[in-house]
C-alpha positions as CSV (number, residue, x, y, z in Angstrom):
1,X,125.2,91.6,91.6
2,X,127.2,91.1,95.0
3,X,130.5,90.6,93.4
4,X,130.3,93.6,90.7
5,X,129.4,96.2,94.1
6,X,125.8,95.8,94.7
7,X,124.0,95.7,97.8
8,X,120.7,93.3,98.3
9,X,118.2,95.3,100.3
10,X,117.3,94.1,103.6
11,X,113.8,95.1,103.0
12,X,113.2,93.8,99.6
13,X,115.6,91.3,98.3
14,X,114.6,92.1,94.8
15,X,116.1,95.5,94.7
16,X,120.0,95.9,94.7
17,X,121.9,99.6,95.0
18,X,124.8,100.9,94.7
19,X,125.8,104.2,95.8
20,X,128.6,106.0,93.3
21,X,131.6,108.6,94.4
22,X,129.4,111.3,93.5
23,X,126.7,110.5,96.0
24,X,124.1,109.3,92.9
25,X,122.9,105.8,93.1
26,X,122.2,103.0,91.1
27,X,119.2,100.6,91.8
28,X,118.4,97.2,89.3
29,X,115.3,95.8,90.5
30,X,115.1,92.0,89.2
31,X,111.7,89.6,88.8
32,X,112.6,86.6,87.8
33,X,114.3,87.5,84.4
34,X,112.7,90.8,83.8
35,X,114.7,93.8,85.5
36,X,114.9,97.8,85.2
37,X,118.0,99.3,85.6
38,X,117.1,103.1,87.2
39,X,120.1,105.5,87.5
40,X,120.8,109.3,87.6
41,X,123.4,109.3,84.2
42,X,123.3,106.7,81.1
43,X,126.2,106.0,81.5
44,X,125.8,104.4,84.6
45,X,122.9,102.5,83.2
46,X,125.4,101.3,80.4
47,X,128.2,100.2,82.2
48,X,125.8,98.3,84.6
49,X,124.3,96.5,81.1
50,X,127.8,96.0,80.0
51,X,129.0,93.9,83.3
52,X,126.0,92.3,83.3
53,X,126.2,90.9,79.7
54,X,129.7,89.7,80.4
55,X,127.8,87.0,82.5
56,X,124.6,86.3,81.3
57,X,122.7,86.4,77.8
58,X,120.6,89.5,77.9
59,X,118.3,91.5,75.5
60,X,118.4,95.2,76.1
61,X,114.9,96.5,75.7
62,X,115.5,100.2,75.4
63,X,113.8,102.8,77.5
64,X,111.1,101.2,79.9
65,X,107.6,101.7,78.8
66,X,106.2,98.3,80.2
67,X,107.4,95.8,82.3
68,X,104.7,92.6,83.9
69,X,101.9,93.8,82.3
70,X,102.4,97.7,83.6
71,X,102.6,100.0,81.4
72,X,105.2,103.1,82.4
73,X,105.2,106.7,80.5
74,X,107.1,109.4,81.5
75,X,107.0,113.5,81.2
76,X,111.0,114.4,82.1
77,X,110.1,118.1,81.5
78,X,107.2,117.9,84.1
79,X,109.0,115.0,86.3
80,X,106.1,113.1,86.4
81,X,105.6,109.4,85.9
82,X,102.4,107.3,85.1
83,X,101.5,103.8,85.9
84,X,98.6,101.8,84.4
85,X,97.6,98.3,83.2
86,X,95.4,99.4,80.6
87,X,96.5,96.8,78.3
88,X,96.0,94.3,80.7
89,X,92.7,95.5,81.9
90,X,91.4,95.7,78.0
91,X,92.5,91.4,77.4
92,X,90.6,90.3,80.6
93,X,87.6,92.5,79.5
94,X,87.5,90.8,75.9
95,X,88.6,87.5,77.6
96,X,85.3,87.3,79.7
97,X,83.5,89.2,77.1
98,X,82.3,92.3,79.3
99,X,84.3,94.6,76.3
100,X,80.6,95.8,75.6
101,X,79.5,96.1,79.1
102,X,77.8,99.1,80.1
103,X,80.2,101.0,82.7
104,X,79.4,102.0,86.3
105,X,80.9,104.4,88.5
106,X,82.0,102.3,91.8
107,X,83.7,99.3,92.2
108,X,81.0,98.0,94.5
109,X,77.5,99.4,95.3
110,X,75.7,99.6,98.3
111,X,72.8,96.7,97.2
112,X,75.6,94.1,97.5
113,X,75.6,92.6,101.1
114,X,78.0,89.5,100.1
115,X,77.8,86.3,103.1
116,X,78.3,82.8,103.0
117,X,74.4,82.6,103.5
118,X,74.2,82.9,99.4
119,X,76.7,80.0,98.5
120,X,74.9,77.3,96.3
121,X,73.1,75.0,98.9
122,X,71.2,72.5,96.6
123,X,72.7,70.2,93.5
124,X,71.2,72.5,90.8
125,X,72.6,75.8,92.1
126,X,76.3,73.7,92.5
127,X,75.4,72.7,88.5
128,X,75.0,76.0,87.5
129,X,78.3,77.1,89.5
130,X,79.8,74.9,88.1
131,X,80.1,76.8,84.1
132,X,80.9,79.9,86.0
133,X,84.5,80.8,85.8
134,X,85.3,82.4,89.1
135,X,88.2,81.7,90.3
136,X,90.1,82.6,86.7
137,X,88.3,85.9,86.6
138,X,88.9,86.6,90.1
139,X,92.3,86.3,89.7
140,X,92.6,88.2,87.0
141,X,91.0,91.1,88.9
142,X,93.3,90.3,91.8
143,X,97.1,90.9,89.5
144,X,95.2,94.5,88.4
145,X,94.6,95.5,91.8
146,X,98.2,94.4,93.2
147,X,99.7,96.1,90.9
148,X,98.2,99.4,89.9
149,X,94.4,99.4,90.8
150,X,94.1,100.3,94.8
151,X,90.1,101.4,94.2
152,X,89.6,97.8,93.5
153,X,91.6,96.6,97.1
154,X,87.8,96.1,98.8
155,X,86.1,94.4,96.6
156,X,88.7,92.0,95.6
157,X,89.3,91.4,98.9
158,X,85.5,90.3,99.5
159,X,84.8,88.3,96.2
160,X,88.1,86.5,97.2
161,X,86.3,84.9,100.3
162,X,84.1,82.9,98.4
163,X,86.5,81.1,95.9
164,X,86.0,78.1,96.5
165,X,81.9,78.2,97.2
166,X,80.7,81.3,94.8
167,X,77.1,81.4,94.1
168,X,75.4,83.6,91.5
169,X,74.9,87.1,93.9
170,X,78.8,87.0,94.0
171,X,78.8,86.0,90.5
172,X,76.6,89.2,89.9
173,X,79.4,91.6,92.2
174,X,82.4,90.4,89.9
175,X,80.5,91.3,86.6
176,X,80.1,94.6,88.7
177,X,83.5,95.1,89.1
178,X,84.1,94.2,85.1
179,X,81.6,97.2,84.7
180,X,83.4,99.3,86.8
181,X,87.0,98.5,84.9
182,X,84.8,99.1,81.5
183,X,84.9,102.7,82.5
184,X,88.1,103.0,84.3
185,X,89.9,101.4,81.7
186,X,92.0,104.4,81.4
187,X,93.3,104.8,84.8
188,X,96.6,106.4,85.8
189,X,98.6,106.2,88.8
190,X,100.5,109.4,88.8
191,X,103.7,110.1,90.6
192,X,104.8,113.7,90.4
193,X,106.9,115.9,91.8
194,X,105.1,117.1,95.3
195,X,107.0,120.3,96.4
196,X,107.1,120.2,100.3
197,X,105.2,117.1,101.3
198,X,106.7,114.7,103.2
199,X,107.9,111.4,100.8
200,X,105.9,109.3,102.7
201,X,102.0,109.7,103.5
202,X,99.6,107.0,105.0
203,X,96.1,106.7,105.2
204,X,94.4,104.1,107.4
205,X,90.7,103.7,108.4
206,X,88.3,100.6,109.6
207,X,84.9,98.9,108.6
208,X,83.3,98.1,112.2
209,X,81.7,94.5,112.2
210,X,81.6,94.6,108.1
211,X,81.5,91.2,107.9
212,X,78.1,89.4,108.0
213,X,79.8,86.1,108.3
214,X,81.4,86.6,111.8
215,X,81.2,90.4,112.2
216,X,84.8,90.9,112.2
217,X,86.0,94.5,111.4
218,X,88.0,95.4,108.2
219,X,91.2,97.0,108.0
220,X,92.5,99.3,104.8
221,X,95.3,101.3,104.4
222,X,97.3,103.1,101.7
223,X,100.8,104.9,101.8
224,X,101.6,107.3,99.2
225,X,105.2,108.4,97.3
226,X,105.7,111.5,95.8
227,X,101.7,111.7,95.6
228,X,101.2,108.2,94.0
229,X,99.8,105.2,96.1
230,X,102.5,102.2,96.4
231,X,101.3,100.4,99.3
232,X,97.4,99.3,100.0
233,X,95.4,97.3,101.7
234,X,92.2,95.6,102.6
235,X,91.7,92.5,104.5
236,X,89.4,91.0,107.4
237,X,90.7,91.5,110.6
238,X,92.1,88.5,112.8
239,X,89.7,88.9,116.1
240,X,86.7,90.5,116.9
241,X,86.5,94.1,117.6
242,X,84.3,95.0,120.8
243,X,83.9,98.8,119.5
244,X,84.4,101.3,116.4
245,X,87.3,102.7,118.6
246,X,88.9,99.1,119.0
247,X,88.8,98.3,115.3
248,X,89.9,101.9,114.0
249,X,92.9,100.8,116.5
250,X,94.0,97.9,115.5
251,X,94.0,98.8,112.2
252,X,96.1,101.8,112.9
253,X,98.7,99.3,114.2
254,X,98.2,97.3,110.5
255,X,98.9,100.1,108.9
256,X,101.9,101.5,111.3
257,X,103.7,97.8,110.3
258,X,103.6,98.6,106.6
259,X,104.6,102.1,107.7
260,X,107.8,100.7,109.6
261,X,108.8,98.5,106.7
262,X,108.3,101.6,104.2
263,X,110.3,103.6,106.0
264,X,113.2,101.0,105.6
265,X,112.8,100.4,102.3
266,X,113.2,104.0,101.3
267,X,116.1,104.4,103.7
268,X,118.3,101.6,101.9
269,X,117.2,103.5,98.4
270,X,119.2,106.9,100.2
271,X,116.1,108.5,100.9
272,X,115.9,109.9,105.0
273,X,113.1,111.2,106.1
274,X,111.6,111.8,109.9
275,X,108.3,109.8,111.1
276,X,105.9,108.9,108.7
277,X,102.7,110.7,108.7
278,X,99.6,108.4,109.2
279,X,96.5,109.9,109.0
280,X,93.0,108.7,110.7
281,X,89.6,109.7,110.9
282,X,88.7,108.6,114.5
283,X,89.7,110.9,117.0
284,X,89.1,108.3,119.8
285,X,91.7,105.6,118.5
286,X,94.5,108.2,118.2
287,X,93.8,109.5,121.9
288,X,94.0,105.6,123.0
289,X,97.2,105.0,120.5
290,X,98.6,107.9,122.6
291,X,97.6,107.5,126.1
292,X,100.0,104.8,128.1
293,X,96.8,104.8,131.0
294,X,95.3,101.5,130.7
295,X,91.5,101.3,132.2
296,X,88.6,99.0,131.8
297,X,87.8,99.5,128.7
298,X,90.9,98.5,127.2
299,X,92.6,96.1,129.3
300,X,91.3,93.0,126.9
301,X,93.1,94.2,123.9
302,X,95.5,92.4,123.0
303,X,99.2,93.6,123.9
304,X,101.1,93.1,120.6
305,X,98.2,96.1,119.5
306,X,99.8,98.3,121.6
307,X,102.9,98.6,119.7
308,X,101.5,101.3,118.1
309,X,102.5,103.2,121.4
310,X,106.3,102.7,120.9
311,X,106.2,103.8,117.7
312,X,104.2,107.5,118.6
313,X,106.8,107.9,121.5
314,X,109.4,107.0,119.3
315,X,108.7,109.5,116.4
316,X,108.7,106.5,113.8
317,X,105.1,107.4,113.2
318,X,103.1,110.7,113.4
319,X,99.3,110.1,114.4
320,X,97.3,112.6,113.2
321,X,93.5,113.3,112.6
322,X,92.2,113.6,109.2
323,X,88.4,114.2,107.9
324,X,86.7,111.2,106.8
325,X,86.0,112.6,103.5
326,X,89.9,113.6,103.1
327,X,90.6,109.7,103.7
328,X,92.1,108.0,101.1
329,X,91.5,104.7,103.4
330,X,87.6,105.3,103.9
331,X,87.2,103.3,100.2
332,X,89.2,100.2,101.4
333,X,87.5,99.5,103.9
334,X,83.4,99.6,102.3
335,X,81.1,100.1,99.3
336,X,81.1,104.0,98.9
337,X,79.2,106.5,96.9
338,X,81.0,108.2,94.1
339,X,81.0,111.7,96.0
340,X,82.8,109.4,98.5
341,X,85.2,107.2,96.5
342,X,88.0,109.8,96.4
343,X,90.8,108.7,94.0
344,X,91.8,112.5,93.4
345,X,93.8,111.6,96.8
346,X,95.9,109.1,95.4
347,X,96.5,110.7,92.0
348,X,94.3,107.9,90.4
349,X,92.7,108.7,87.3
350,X,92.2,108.8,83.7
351,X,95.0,111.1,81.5
């Protein structure tokens, strides 16, 4: 790819551009030996195939419509794009035999308090572990999340804790989640064509003490593209928050991270664009992100949180306050109602 003009990004070495006389690009994104060649002419896409074949031994697919188990559909005419692993969602269903299951509208409900208190803790409840095939269907749940399933980022995230100990209450929260995929099956992400918004959007919010193990906060964020979700997360955080404030900041400085990386990414793609809007829901943490004063009550966090700061001052990031139920980060971080679990956002859903 070097030799014939291409450039490896510094951001994502599977992604290589080049940029054309007439200011057009040319992007081949390779995984493994599986690639998608995206370009503004066909001709550009067929010359690239052409040089390419002169080296290695290649079968030309055609038009993309799926590619590692994602299925890709287009509307040219609308210029909007759809993402989904339906396919992929239908084979674990019929794998683990929940195709019959009766569907349920949340990945995880509010009954389920998940700790390590309900691992088996005699023989017999080891035995009967034992049949269960958790870690396979866990797995499983964990490629459809990383790929095209952010409602799922929570849930995953807590079922994956107990991978190596599960015990039938967490047994009972992954056929949950199977109940929830029987009736999301259909699910869409949806890029489009979003007149006047800025390219990139994040969301970020925080879980205070969520963990019953070690009452650690959790973290979740999501950055969307043209309308359409291509970053998310939702993990434990690394030290113990002393306040809702302290954990909403920290993980604002999570999310700013993925922001900074983002922004790199879409600047070797030929994209510019000014700071990144990062919306929050606490008030509090964006008045500490932005004040340089440092008093009592903050003076034990850690400095590497503060980088946050650099980035405000810097215009890298923009701050700004957003109502918890406008969120699109309040789901990744706990079990919400279905009023609450506000995919709409993130241009998830069924077509």
């Amino acid at each position: 790819m070097i030799q014939i003009g291409h450039k490896s990004c510094e951001y994502d070495c599977c992604v290589y551009v080049m940029s054309l006389d007439d200011n057009s690009f040319i992007f081949l994104l390779l995984y493994v030996n599986d690639m998608l060649i995206v370009a503004e002419t066909l001709d550009d896409v067929v010359s690239l195939k052409a040089l390419l074949s002169q080296e290695f031994d290649m079968k030309d697919l055609g038009a993309t419509k799926k590619i590692l188990g994602m299925e890709i559909h287009r509307d040219r005419s609308s210029k909007k794009l759809w993402l989904s692993q339906q396919g992929y969602v239908e084979k674990v269903l019929d794998k683990f035999g929940m195709s019959n299951a009766k569907p349920v509208s949340t990945p995880l409900a509010n009954h389920f308090k998940l700790s390590s208190n309900q691992c088996p803790k005699t023989d017999k409840e080891v035995a009967d572990m034992v049949e269960v095939p958790y870690a396979s269907v866990v797995g499983c749940l964990m490629y459809a999340m990383v790929c095209t399933r952010p409602d799922l980022a929570h849930v995953v995230s807590q079922v994956s804790k107990y991978m190596s100990k599960s015990g039938r209450q967490h047994w009972e929260v992954v056929k949950w989640i199977f109940r929830y995929l029987r009736g999301t099956v259909g699910h869409d992400i949806v890029f489009g064509n979003q007149q006047g918004d800025p390219l990139v959007v994040g969301y970020v919010d925080s879980d205070y003490a969520g963990n019953l193990d070690n009452r650690r906060s959790t973290t979740g964020y999501v950055f969307t593209i043209s309308g359409g979700p291509v970053c998310w997360k939702s993990t434990i955080q690394s030290i113990v928050a002393l306040s809702t404030t302290e954990a909403e900041y920290m993980a604002i400085v999570e999310a700013a991270k993925e922001a900074f990386w983002l922004t790199g990414l879409v600047n070797e793609l030929g994209v510019q664009q000014g700071g990144i809007q990062l919306h929050c829901d606490s008030q509090s943490a964006i008045y500490l992100a932005k004040n340089q004063i440092y008093h009592a009550r903050t003076k034990h966090i850690d400095v590497r949180f503060h980088k946050i700061r650099e980035l405000l001052a810097s215009g890298e990031i923009l701050l700004q306050k957003i109502g918890t139920a406008k969120n699109a980060a309040d789901m990744l971080t706990k079990p919400v109602t279905i009023d609450k679990h506000c995919l709409n956002l993130l241009n998830v859903y069924s077509c």
